[in-house]
Phi, psi and omega in degrees: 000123181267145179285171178263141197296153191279174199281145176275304206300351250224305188286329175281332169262339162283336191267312195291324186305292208303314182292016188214321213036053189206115164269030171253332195268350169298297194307336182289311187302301184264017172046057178227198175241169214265334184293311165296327173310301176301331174283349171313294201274007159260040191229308186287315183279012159297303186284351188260324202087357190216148212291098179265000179243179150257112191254137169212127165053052168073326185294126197225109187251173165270153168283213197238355165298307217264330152341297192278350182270350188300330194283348192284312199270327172321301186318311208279321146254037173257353164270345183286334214266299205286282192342308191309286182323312156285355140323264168341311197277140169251332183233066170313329151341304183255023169214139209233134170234146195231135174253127181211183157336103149356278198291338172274307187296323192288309198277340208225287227284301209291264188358310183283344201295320173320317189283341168277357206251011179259283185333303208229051206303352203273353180261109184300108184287124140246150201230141200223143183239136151206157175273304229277161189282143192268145191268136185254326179322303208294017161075005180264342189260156167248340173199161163214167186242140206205119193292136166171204188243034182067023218218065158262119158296126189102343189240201181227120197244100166242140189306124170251313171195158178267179180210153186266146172236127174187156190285160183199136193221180195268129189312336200292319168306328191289354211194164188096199185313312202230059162345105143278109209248281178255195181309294194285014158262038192278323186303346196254356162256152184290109184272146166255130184244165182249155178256205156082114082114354180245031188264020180239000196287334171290317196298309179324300175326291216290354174297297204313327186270004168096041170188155213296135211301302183321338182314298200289342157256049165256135177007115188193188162239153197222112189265174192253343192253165134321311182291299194279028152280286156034279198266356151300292182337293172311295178321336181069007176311296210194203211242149187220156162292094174301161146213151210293328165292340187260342176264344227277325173320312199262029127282298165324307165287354194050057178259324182235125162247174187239119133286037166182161210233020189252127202239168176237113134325132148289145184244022160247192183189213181217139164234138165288095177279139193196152169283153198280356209255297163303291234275016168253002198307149163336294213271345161291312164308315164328293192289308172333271190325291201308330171329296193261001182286341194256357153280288187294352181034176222284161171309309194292332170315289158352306176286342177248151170357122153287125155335286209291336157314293191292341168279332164285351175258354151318317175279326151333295182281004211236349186238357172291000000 
């Protein structure tokens, strides 16, 4: 028996709140009104049975329910989003679609975008999130950014960056019953791990530090995504593997510190993939430059600190 899918108006007010945490900027968003917007999502959490926000002091959160349904519901409308668009579209010059990660477009990629879409009001983005590797014949996709080591036959890989491994928990650890302090005080914490391509990344880290591999199966929780390890992570549940594209925001902000100075290379990265037939088009060229313009920065941009230099001398200096 298949179930029944839940109010579309109910899931459309449920995504824009949890992406705003706000039902005054949904409504605002969706041209309602903010009383509706709340009858939506208690309508909705009727239909699910299960609670997604939290209100405390004005402040409006997700539960560890609606965490896990968002990325689901997002997905369904950013395919719906696409389809309309291939229906619809007429002038395909100006709308460029890029497929990437779930946890990189949440953590990394959607933050930078405004500044592309200011560079560049006349091109239209769209962003599709998938693990699976993209088919480029059917024409729906125009590039995508994909962790590895560059080696797709047939396409055009240009290097954007690399990424560091190293654990990052919420400052609220550093301090308390149970201090993290060194390495070995890792034993007295919860670790979070990610599954999807990232379950070997503690073991790796914990070699590189000298203490023992087995470390990494001991009792702990486990996400299917990054970002909601992260954000177990913010949250102070336990201690997690960072990586530098996915932390460096929430380091800066201090949402996250690095308690230790010990980082693991990587020996892959992440590139912007595209057929080689397409990837000179304007409009690819365009997102291509502002890209990598906007990982490596301007030469004097170049000269300051990285957030993540300054929280390992920091983690450094917190242990003289």
């Amino acid at each position: 028996m298949t179930a029944r899918l839940p109010s579309l108006n109910g899931l459309r007010a449920f995504e824009a709140a949890a992406r705003h945490l706000s039902f005054t900027l949904a409504a605002k968003e969706l041209n309602v009104t903010q009383t509706a917007i709340s009858h939506q999502i208690r309508r909705l959490e009727l239909e699910l049975g299960i609670k997604l926000f939290v209100r405390q002091n004005r402040a409006l959160t997700l539960t560890a329910e609606a965490r896990e349904y968002l990325p689901g519901v997002r997905a369904a409308f950013n395919d719906l989003r696409l389809a309309t668009d291939r229906l619809q579209r007429r002038d395909s010059d100006h709308v460029l679609t890029v497929s990437t990660l779930a946890s990189l477009a949440a953590k990394w990629l959607l933050p930078k975008l405004s500044a592309f879409q200011e560079a560049h009001p006349g091109i239209d983005v769209r962003i599709t999130t998938s693990t699976s590797l993209i088919d480029f014949r059917s024409g729906d996709v125009d590039a995508a950014i994909r962790y590895g080591r560059g080696q797709w036959p047939g396409l055009r890989a240009d290097w954007l960056m690399a990424d560091q491994l190293f654990p990052v928990c919420s400052p609220a650890l550093l301090t308390g019953d149970r201090p993290l302090r060194r390495p070995e005080d890792l034993a007295d914490h919860v670790l979070l791990q990610t599954s999807a391509g990232y379950d070997d990344d503690w073991r790796l880290w914990l070699t590189a530090a000298g203490l023992p591999a087995n470390l990494s199966k001991q009792p702990g929780v486990t996400f299917d995504l990054i970002f909601m390890t992260l954000q177990a992570a913010i949250d102070g549940i336990g201690v997690a593997m960072g990586r530098t594209s996915y932390v460096e925001a929430d380091i800066a902000k201090g949402r996250l510190v690095v308690p230790f100075d010990i980082t693991l290379p990587s020996d892959a990265g992440f590139y912007l993939v595209s057929p080689e037939a397409r990837a000179d088009t304007p409009k690819l060229s365009a997102f291509r430059q502002w890209l990598k313009a906007s990982i490596h920065g301007k030469p004097d941009e170049l000269r300051k600190p990285e957030p993540l230099r300054e929280a390992i001398q920091a983690a450094r200096r917190r242990r003289v």
